[in-house]
C-alpha positions as CSV (number, residue, x, y, z in Angstrom):
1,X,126.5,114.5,75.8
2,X,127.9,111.2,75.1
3,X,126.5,107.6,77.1
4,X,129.7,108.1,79.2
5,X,128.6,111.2,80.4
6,X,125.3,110.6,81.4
7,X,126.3,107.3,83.5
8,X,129.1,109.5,85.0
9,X,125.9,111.8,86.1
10,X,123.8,109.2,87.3
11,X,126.0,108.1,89.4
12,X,126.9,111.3,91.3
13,X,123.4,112.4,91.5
14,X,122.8,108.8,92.8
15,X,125.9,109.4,95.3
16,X,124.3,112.7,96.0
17,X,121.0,111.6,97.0
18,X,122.5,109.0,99.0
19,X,124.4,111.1,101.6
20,X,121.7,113.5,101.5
21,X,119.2,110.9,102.9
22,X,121.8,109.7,105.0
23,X,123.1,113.3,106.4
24,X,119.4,114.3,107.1
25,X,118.4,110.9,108.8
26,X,121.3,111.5,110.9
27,X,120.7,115.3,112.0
28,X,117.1,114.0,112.9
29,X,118.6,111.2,115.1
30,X,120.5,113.7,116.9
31,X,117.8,116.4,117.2
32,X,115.9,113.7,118.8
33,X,118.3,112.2,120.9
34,X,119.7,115.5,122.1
35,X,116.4,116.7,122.8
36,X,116.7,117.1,126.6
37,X,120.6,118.6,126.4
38,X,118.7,121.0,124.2
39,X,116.5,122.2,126.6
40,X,118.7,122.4,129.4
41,X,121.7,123.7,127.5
42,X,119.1,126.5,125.3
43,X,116.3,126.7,127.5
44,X,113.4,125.5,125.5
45,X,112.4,121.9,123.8
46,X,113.1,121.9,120.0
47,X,109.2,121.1,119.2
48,X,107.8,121.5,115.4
49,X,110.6,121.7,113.1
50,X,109.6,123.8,110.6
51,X,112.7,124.6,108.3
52,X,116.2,123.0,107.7
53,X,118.0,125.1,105.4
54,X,121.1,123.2,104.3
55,X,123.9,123.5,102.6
56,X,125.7,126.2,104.4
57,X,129.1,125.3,104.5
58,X,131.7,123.4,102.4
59,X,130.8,119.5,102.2
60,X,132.7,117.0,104.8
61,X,133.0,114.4,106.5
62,X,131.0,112.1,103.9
63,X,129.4,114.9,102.7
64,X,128.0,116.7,106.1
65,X,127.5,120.3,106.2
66,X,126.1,123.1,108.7
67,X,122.5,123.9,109.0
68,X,119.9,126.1,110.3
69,X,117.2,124.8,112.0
70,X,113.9,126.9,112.6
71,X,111.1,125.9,114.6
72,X,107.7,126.4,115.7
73,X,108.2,128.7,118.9
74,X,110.8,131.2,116.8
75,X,114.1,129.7,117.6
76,X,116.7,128.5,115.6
77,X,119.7,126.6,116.2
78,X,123.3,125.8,114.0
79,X,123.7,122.0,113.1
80,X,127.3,121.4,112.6
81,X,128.0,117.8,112.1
């Protein structure tokens, strides 16, 4: 791999990084701002996050994509930015 190459890589995985920390700030903003539309809409607070698993759709939208979110009590909801 030539220098060219490797600064090309740095700065995707940079770019990557960067909309990942981004993407997953935002989805916790929500989740905590929609907390209460949750409840009401679903029927139960979305208490102890345990698992996000991301990456389940085609990237968008600045690099958004759907996931599952899993928490404490056994539910699960889609996140589709």
């Amino acid at each position: 791999m030539n220098r060219h190459s490797w600064m090309f890589l740095a700065r995707h995985l940079a770019r990557l990084c960067e909309t990942w920390s981004r993407n997953t700030a935002d989805l916790l903003r929500r989740l905590a701002a929609d907390r209460g539309e949750i409840a009401l809409r679903f029927g139960f607070l979305p208490d102890g996050l345990q698992q996000v698993a991301a990456g389940l759709s085609d990237r968008h939208h600045g690099g958004c994509r759907v996931a599952v979110l899993s928490f404490a009590s056994g539910r699960r909801l889609v996140y589709k930015p």
